[in-house]
Steps between C-alpha positions, in 0.01 A plus 500: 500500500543117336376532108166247646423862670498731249335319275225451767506904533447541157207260429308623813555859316416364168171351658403840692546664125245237349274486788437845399389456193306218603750212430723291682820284444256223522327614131843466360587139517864470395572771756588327873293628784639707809547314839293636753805699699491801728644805240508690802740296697747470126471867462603545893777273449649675170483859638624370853835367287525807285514696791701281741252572765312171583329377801817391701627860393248663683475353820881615475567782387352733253816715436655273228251709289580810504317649226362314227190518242226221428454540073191302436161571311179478675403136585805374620440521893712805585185556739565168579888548629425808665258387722723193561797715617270707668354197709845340556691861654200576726498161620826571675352823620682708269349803294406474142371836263326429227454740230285619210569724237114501425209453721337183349837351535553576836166326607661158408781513713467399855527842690585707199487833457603752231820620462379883556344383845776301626788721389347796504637644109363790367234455190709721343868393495798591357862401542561674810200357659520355844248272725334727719496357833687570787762382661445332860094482409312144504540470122860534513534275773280241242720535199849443726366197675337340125681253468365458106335735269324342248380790197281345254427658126800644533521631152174730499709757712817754417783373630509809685266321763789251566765741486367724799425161687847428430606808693284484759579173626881562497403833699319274779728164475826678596475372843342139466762188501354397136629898363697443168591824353628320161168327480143654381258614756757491795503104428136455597350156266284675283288304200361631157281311305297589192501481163654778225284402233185641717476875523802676588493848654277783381667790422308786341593647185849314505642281213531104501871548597436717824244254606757205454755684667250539800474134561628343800789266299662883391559580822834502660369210741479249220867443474432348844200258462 
């Protein structure tokens, strides 16, 4: 973004700060004043860089992703891009999975659904967990013809969720065109988003280091996203 940008993203914040207190930029005179912009269609533009995956990208081809995570705190429009991908894939009448790692999340996506319905994990997993559907049934027939899966609050779950997706996919991709046995999940496009500073995995009765070492960025997949 051009410096005339930023600073236009950080008085509109400044002035969403002191409007809640009752203020504005407008009580401040030495202060200059925000131009009325659309934030949403900045923040759409910055995350659509960072992740190479614009507009134009889309209505190409969505496997110059890969795998890749969306870092961002809430109120910057992750929402937003999902729904925007989501909109621009099924427009070309290909599939799109939107996930939730919680329930309330899951209602803001368009179609979502939580991880443990889609994927089928067990509540209680553990390394050696695996997705529990079967191969040749509807759902598996879903997951190899998604042409994106987008998982948002990525963070609140073990890694161990992402692990046994990991190994289910390359199970079920070994005989589509897209199969890439050096890539996570069989080279299906598959999104994170979330943020690590929210609440990371609960694990009972385990220190702050196991619960670190549960997150999704201590997996073996990170190296790759």
């Amino acid at each position: 973004m051009s410096d005339d940008e930023i600073n236009q993203l950080c008085l509109m914040d400044i002035d969403k700060i002191l409007h809640s207190y009752g203020k504005t930029l407008k009580d401040y005179p030495p202060m200059p004043l925000a131009i009325d912009v659309d934030s949403s269609l900045l923040t759409e533009r910055v995350i659509s860089e960072e992740l190479n995956f614009n507009r134009d990208d889309l209505k190409k081809n969505a496997s110059n992703m890969d795998f890749s995570f969306v870092y961002g705190y809430g109120g910057t429009e992750k929402i937003f891009l999902w729904n925007l991908m989501s909109a621009e894939i099924r427009s070309r009448g290909d599939i799109v999975l939107n996930i939730a790692s919680s329930g309330i999340a899951s209602l803001l996506l368009s179609n979502g659904r939580m991880a443990h319905s889609r994927f089928k994990i067990p509540l209680n997993i553990t390394e050696d967990s695996v997705c529990n559907i079967k191969p040749g049934s509807p759902q598996a027939m879903l997951l190899s013809k998604a042409k994106l899966i987008i998982w948002d609050e990525a963070p609140m779950v073990s890694r161990y969720y992402y692990e046994a997706l990991d190994k289910y996919l390359g199970d079920i991709m070994r005989f589509s065109p897209t199969y890439n046995k050096d890539l996570p999940f069989g080279g299906k496009v598959v999104v994170l988003g979330g943020d690590f500073r929210h609440i990371l995995p609960v694990i009972s009765r385990e220190s702050r280091q196991d619960i670190i070492h549960s997150t999704v960025n201590s997996s073996y997949l990170w190296k790759f996203c």
